[in-house]
LUMKEMI-165820 format. One record per residue: residue number from 1; x, y, z of N, C-alpha, C in turn. Coordinates in steps of 0.001 Angstrom, whole numbers, padded with zeros to 6 digits. Layout:
<rec i="NUM" n_east="X" n_north="Y" n_up="Z" ca_east="X" ca_north="Y" ca_up="Z" c_east="X" c_north="Y" c_up="Z"/>
...
end
This chain:
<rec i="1" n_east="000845" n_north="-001180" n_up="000000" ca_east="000000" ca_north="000000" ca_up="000000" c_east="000883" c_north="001233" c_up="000000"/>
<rec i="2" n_east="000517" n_north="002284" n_up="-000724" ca_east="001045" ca_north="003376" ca_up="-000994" c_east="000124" c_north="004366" c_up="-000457"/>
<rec i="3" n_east="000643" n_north="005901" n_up="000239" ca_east="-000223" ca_north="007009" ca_up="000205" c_east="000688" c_north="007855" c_up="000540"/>
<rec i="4" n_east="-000459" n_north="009236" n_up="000220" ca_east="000769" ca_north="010335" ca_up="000357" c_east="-000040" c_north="011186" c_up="001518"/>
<rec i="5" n_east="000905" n_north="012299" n_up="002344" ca_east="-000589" ca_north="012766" ca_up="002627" c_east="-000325" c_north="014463" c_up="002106"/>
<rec i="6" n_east="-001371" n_north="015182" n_up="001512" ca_east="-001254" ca_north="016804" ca_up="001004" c_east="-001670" c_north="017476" c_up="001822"/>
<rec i="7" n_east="-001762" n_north="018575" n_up="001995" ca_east="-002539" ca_north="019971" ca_up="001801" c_east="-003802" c_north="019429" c_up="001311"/>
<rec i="8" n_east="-005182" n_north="020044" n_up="002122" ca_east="-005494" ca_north="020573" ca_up="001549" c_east="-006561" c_north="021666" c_up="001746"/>
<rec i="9" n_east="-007406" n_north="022465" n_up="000998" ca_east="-008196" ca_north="023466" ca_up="000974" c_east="-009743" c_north="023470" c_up="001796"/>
<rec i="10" n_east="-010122" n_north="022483" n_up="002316" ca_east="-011166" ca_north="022551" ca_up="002900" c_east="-011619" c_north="022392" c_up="004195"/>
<rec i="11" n_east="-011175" n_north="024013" n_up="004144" ca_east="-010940" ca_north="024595" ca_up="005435" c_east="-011879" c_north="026015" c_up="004863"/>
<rec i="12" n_east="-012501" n_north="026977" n_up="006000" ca_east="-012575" ca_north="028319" ca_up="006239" c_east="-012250" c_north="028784" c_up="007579"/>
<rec i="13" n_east="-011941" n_north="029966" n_up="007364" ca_east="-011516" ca_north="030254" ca_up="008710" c_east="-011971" c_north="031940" c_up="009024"/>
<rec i="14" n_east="-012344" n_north="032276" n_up="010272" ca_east="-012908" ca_north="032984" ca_up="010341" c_east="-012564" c_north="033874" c_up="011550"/>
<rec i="15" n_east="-011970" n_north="035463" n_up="010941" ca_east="-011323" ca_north="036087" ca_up="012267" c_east="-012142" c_north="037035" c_up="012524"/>
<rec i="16" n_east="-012494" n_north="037611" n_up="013803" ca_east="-013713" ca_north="038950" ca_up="014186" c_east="-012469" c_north="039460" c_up="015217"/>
<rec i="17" n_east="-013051" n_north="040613" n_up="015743" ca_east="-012305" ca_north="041208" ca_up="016660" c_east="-013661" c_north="042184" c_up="017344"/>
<rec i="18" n_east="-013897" n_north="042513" n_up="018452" ca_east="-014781" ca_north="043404" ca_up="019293" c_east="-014337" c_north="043976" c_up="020319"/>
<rec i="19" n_east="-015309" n_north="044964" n_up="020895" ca_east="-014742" ca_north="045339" ca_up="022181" c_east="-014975" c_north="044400" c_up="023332"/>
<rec i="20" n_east="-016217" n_north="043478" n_up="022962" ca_east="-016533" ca_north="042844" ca_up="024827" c_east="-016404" c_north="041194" c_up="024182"/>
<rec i="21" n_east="-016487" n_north="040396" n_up="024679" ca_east="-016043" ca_north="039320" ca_up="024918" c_east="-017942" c_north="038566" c_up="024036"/>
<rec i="22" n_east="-018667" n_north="038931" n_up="024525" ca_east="-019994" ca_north="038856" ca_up="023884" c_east="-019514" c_north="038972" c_up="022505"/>
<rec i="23" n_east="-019533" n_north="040348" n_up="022183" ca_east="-019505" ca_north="040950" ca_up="020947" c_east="-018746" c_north="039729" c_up="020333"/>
<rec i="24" n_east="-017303" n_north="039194" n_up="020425" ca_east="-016746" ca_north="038708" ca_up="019486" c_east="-017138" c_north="037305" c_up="019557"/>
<rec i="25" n_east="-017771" n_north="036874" n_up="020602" ca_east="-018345" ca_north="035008" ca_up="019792" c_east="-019775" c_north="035814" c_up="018999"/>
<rec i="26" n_east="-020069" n_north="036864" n_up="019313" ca_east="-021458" ca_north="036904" ca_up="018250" c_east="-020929" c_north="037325" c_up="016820"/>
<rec i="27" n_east="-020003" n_north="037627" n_up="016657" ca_east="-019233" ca_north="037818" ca_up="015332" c_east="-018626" c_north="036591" c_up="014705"/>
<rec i="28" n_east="-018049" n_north="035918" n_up="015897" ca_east="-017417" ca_north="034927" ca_up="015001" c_east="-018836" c_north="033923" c_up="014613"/>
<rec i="29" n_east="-019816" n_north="033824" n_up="015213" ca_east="-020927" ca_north="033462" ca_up="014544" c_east="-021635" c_north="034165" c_up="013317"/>
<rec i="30" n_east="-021491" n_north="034939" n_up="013261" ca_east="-021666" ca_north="035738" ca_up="012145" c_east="-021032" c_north="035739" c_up="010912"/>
<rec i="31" n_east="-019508" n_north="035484" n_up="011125" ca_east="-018687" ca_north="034737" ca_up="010516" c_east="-018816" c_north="033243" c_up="010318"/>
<rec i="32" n_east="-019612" n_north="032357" n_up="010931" ca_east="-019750" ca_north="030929" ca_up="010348" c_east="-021024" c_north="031764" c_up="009462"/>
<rec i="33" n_east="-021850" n_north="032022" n_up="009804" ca_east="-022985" ca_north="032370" ca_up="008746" c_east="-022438" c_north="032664" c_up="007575"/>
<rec i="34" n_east="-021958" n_north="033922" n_up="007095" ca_east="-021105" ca_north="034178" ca_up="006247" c_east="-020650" c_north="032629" c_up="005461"/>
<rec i="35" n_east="-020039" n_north="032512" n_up="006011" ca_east="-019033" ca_north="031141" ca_up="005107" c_east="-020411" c_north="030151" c_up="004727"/>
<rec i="36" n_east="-021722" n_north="029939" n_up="005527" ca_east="-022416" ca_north="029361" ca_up="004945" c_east="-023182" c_north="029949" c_up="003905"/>
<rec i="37" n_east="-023856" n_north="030838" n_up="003660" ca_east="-024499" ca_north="031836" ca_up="002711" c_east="-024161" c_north="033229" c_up="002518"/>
<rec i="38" n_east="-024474" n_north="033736" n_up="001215" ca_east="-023759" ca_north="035195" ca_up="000964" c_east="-025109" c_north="036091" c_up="001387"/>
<rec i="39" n_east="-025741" n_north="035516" n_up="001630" ca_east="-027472" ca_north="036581" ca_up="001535" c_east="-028736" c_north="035746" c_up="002001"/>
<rec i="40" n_east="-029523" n_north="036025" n_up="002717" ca_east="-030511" ca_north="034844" ca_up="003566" c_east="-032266" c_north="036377" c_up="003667"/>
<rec i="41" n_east="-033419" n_north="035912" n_up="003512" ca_east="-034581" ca_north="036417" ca_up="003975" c_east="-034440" c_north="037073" c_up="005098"/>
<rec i="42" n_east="-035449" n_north="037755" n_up="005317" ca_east="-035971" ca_north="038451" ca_up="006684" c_east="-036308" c_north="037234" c_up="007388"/>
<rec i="43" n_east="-037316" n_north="036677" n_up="007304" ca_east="-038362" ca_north="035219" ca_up="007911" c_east="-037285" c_north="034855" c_up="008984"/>
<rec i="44" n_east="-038009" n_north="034003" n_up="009626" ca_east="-037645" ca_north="033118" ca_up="010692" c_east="-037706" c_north="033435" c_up="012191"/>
<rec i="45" n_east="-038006" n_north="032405" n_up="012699" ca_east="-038136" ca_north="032631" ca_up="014150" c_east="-036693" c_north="032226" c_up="014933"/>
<rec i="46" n_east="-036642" n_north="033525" n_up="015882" ca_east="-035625" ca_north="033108" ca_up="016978" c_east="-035877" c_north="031992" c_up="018235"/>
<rec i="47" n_east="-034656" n_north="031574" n_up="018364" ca_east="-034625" ca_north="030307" ca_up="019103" c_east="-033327" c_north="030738" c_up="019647"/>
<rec i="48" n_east="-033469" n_north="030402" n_up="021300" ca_east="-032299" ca_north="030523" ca_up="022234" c_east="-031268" c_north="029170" c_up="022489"/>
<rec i="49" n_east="-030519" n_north="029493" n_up="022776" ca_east="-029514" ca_north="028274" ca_up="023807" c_east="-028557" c_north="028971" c_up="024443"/>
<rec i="50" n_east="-028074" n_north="027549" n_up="025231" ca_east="-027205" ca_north="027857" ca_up="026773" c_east="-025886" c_north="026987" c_up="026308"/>
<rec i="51" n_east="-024726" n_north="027174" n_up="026649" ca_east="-023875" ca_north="026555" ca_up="026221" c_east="-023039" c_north="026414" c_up="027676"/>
<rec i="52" n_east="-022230" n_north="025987" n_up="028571" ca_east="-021357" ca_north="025615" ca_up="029289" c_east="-020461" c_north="024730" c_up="029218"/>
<rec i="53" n_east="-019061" n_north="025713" n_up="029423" ca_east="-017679" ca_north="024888" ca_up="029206" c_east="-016724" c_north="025234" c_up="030373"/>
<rec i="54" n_east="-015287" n_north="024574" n_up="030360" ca_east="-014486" ca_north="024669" ca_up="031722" c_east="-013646" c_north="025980" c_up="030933"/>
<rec i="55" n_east="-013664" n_north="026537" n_up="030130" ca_east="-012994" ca_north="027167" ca_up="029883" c_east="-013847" c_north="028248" c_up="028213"/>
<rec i="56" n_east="-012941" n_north="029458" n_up="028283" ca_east="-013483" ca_north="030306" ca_up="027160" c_east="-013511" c_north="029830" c_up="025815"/>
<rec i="57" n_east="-012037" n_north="029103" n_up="025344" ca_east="-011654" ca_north="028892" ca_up="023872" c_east="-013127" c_north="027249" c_up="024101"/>
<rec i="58" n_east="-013417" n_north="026357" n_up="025020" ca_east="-013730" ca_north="025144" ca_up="024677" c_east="-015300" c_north="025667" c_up="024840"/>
<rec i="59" n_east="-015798" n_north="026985" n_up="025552" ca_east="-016748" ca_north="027962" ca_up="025152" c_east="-016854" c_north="027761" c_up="023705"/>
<rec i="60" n_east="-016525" n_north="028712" n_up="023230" ca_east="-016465" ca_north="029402" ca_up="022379" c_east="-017038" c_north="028160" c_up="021022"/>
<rec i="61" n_east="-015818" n_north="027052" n_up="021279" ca_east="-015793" ca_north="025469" ca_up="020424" c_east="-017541" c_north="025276" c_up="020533"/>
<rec i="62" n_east="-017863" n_north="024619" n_up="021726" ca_east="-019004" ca_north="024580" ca_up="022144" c_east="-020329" c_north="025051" c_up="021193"/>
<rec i="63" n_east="-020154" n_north="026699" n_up="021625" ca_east="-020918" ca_north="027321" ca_up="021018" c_east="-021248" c_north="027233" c_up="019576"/>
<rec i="64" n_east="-020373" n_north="027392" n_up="018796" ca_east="-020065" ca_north="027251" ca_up="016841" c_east="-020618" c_north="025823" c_up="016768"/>
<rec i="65" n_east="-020036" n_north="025030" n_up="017735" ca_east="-020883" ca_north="023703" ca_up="017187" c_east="-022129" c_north="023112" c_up="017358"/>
<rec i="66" n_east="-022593" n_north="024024" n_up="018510" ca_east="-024373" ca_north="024299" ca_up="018767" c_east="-025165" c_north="024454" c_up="017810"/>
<rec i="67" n_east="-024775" n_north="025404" n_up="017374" ca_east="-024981" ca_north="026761" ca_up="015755" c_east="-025053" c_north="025590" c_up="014859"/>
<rec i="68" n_east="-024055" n_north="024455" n_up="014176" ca_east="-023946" ca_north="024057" ca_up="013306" c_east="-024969" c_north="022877" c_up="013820"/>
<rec i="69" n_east="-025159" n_north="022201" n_up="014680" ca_east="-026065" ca_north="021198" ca_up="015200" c_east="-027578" c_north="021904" c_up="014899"/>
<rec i="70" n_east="-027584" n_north="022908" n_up="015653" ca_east="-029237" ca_north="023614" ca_up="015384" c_east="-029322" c_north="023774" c_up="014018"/>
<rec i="71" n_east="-028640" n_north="023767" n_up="013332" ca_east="-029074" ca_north="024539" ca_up="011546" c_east="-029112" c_north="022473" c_up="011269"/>
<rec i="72" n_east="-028060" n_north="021465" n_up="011412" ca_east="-029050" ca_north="020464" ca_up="011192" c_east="-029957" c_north="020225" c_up="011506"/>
<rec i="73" n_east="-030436" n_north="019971" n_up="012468" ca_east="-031619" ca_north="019476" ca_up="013508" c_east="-032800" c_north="020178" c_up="013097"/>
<rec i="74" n_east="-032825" n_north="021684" n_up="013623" ca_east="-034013" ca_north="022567" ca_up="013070" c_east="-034020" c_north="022784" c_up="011082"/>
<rec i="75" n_east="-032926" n_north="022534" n_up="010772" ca_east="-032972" ca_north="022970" ca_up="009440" c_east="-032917" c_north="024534" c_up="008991"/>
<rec i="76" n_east="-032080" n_north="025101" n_up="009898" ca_east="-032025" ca_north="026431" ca_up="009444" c_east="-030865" c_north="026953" c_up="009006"/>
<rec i="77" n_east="-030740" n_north="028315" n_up="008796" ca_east="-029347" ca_north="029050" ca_up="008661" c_east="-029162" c_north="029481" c_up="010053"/>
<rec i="78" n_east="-028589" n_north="030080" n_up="010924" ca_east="-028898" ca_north="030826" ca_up="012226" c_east="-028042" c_north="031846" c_up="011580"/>
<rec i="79" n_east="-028699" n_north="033131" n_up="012093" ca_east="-028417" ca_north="034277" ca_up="011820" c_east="-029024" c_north="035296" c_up="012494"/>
<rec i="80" n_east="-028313" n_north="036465" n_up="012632" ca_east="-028613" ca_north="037788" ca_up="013440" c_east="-028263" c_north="037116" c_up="014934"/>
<rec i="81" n_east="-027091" n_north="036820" n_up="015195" ca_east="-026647" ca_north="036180" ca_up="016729" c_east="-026364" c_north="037286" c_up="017676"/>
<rec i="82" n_east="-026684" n_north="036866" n_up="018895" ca_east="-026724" ca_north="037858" ca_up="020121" c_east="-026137" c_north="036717" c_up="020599"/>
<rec i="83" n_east="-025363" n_north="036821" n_up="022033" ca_east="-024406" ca_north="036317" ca_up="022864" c_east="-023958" c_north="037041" c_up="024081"/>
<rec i="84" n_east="-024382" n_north="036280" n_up="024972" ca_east="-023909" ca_north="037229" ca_up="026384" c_east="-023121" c_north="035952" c_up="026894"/>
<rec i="85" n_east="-021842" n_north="035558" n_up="027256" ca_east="-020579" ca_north="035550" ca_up="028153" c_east="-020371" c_north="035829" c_up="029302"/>
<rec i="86" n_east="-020197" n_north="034845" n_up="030322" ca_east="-020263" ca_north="035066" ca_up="031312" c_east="-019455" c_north="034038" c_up="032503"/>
<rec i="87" n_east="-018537" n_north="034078" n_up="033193" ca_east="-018502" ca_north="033135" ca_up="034142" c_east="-019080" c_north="033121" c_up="035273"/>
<rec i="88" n_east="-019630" n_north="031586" n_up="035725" ca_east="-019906" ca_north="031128" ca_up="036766" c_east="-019685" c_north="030331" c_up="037431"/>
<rec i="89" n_east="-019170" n_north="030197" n_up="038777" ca_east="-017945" ca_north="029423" ca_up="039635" c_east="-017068" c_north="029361" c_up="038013"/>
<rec i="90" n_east="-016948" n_north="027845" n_up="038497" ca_east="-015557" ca_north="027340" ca_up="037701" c_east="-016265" c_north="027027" c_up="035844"/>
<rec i="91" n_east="-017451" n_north="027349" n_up="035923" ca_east="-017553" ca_north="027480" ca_up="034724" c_east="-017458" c_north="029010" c_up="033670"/>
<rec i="92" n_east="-017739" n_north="028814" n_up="032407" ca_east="-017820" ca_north="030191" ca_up="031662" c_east="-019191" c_north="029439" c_up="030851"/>
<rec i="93" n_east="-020258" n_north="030513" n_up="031154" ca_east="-021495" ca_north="029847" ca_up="030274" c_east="-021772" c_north="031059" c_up="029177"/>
<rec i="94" n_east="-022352" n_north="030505" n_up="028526" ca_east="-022888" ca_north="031277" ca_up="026813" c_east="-024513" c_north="031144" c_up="027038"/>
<rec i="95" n_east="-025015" n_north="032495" n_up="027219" ca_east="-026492" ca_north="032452" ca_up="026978" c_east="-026732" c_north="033095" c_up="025304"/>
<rec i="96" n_east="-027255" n_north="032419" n_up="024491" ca_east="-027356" ca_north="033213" ca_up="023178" c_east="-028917" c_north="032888" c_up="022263"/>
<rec i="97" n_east="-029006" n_north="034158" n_up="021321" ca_east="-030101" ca_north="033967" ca_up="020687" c_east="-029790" c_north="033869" c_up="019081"/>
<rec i="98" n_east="-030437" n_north="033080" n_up="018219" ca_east="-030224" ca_north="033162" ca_up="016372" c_east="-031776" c_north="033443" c_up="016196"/>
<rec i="99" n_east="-031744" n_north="033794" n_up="014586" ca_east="-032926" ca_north="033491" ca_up="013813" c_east="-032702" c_north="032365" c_up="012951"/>
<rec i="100" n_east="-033460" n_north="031679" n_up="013001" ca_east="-033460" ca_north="030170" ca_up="012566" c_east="-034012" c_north="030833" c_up="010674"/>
<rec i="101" n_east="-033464" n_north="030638" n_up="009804" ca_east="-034210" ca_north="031186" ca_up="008265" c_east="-034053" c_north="029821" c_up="007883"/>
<rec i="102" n_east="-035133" n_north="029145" n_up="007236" ca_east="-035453" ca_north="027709" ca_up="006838" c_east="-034174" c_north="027718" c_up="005637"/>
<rec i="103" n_east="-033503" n_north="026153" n_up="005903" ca_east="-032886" ca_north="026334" ca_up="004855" c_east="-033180" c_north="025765" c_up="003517"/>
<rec i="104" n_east="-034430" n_north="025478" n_up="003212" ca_east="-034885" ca_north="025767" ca_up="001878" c_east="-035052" c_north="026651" c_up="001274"/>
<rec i="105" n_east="-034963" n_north="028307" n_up="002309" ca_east="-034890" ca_north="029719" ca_up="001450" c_east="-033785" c_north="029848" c_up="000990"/>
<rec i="106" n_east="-032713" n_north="029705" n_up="001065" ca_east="-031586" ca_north="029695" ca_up="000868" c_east="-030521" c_north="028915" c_up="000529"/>
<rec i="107" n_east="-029514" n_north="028748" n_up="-000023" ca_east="-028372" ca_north="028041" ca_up="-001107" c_east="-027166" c_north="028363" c_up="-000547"/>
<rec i="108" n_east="-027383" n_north="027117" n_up="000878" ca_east="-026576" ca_north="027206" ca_up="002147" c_east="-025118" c_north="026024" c_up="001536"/>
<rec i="109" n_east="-023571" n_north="026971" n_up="002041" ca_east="-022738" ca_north="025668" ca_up="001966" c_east="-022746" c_north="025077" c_up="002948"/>
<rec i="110" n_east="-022209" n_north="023562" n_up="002729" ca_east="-022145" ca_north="022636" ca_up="004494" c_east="-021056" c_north="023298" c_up="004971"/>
<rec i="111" n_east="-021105" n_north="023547" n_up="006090" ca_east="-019642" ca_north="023707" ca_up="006885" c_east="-020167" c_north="022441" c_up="007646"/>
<rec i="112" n_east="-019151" n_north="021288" n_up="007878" ca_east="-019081" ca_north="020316" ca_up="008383" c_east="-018636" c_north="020478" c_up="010268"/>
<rec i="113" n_east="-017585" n_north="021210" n_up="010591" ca_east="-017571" ca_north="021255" ca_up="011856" c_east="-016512" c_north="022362" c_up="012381"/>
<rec i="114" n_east="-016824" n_north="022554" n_up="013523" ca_east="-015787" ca_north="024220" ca_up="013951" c_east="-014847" c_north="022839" c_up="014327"/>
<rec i="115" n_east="-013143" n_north="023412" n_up="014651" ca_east="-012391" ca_north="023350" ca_up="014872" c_east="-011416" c_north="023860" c_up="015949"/>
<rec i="116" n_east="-010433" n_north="023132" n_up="016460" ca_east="-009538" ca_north="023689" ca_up="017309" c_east="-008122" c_north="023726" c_up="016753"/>
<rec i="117" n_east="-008120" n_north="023590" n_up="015196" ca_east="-007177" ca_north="024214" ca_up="014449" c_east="-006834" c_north="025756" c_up="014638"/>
<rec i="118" n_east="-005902" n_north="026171" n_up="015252" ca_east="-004920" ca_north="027172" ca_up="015329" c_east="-006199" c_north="028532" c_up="015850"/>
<rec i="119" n_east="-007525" n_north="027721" n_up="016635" ca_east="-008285" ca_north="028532" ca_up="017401" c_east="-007514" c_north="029403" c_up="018030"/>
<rec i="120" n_east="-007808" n_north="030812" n_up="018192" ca_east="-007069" ca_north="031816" ca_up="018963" c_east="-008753" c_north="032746" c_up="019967"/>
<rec i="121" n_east="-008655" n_north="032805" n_up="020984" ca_east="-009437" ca_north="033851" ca_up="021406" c_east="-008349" c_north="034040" c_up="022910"/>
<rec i="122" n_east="-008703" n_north="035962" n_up="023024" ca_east="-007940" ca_north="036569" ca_up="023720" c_east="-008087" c_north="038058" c_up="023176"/>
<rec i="123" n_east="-007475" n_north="038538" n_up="024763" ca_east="-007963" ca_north="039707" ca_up="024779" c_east="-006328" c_north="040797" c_up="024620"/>
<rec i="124" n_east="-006787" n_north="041516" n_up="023579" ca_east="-005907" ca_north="042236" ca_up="023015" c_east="-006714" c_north="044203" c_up="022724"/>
<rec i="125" n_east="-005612" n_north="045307" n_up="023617" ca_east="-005539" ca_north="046341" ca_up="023005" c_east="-007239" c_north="047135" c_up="023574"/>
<rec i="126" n_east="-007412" n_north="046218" n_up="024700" ca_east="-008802" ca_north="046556" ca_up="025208" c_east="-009758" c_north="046091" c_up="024402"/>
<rec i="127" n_east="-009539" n_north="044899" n_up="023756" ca_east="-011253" ca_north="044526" ca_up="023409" c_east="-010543" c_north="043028" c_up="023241"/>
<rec i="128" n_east="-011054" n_north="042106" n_up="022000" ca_east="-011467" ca_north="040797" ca_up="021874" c_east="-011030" c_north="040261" c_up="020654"/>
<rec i="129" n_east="-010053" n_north="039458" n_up="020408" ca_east="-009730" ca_north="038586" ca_up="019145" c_east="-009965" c_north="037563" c_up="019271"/>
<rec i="130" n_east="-010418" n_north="036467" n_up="018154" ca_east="-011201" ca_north="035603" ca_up="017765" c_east="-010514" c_north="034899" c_up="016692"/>
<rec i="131" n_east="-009983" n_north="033699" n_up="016295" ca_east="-009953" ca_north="033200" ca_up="015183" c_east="-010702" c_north="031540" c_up="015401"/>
<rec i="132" n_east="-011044" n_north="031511" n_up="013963" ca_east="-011283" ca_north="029564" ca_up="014250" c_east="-011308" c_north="029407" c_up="012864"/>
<rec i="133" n_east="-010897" n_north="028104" n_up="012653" ca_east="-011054" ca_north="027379" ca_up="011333" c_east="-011888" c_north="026360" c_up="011414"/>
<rec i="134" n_east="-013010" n_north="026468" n_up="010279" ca_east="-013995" ca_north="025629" ca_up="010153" c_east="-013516" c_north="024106" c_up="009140"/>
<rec i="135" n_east="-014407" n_north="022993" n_up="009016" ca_east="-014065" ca_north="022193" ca_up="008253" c_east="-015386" c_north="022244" c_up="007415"/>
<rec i="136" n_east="-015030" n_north="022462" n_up="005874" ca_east="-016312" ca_north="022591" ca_up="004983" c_east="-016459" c_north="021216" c_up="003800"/>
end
């Protein structure tokens, strides 16, 4: 048996920056949207979730892969994200809201799953940097 292994391209990756710690997981969600569609309806109903992790970056993981679970499950795009951040005791929890837009309105790509490829979140210059690479 022979193989090689390459490079390769199917990947996106997605950097935001904000002032509050909220602000930038609701961007970098905004940023998976993005990479899934260029343009989506008004329609759809919002739908909440809670996310809890031992830490911000496995937060953060957490969260993106909520997002990508709810758009299977419900069948939507999620879009227009709100996100409030917060620790409690030894946890850091994510209370957040999307609009669910059916994804039969729209000519959605798969992004297959967030990543902890060369994930960066941290706080820089008084506000919030963000990177993650998706698998599409």
């Amino acid at each position: 048996m022979t193989f090689e292994l390459r490079d390769h391209t199917a990947d996106v990756a997605v950097a935001a920056t904000a002032n509050t710690l909220d602000g930038v997981f609701a961007d970098v969600a905004a940023g998976l949207t993005a990479a899934m569609c260029e343009s989506w309806p008004a329609d759809g109903e919002r739908f909440e979730m809670e996310e809890r992790a031992e830490g911000r970056e496995a937060l953060l993981f957490d969260y993106l892969d909520r997002l990508i679970y709810e758009r299977d499950v419900r069948g939507v795009l999620p879009v227009d994200h709100e996100c409030a951040v917060r620790r409690e005791g030894e946890e850091w929890v994510a209370e957040a809201t999307a609009r669910g837009v059916p994804l039969a309105a729209v000519q959605a790509r798969d992004v297959k799953a967030v990543t902890y490829s060369e994930m960066l979140l941290e706080r820089r210059d008084g506000g919030w940097e963000a990177y993650v690479v998706f698998d599409v």
